[in-house]
N, C-alpha and C positions, 0 to 999 in steps of 0.2 A: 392521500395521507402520506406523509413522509414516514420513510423506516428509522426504527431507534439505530444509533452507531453503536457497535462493541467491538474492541478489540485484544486479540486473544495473548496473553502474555508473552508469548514467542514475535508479535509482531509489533508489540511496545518494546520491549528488548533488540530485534531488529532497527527499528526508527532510532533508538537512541543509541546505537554501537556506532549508524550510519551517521547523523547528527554531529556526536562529539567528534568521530574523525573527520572531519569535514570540518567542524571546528579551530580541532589542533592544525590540521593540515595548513587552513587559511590565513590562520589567526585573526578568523572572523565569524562571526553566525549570520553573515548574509546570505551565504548559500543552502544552511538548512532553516533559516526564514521562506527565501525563494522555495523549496523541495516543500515544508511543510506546507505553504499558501498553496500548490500545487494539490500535493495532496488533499488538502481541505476542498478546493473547487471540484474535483472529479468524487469524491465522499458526498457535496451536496446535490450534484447528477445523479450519483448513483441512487440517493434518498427517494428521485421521485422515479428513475427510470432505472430499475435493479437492472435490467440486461443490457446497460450500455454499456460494459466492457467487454473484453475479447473473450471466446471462449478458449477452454483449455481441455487436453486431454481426460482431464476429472471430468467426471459429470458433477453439475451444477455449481464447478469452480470457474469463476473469470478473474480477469483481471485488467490494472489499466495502466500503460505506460508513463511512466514519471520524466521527465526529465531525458530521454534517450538510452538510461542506465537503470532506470530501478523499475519495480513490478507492485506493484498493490493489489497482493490475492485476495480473493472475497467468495463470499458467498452469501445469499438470502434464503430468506423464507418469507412467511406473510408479513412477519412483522418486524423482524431486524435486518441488520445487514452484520456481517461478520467477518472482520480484516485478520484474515490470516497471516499475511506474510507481508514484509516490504524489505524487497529482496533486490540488493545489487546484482544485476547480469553480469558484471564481469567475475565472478566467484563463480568455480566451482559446479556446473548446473548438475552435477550427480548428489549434492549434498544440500538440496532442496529439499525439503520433507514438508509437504503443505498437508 
């Protein structure tokens, strides 16, 4: 049975900060189409195989490489999955708070 998807307002505020600048930047939304179809295929892996992302120093936090640049933190339980974070690597990694 696949896991419900939730994600937690720090990581919808994350996706859309990422998005619109990449927006303005291009003066396109091809590339947060591109990043979000990403995102969505590794979200429908995750749904049937929760441990296919990488592990992380948390326990029961993973994650999975977007793009060479971004990270989609998660975590499960029985019955959901829950998108913590979708976090640009080239920022700051001291001000990561998952």
């Amino acid at each position: 049975m696949a896991l419900k998807v939730i994600w937690t307002k720090t990581a919808q505020s994350d996706r859309e900060k990422i998005f619109e600048f990449w927006n303005e930047h291009n003066e396109s939304r091809d590339y947060s189409r591109k990043l979000n179809q990403q995102i969505q295929k590794k979200i429908e892996l995750t749904k049937y195989y929760p441990e296919a992302g990488l592990s992380t120093d948390e326990k029961r936090i993973r994650f999975h490489l977007i793009d060479r640049h971004f990270k989609l933190f998660y975590r499960t339980d029985s019955e959901q999955i829950i998108i913590l974070r979708f976090w640009d690597t080239r920022q700051d990694p001291d001000s990561l708070n998952i």
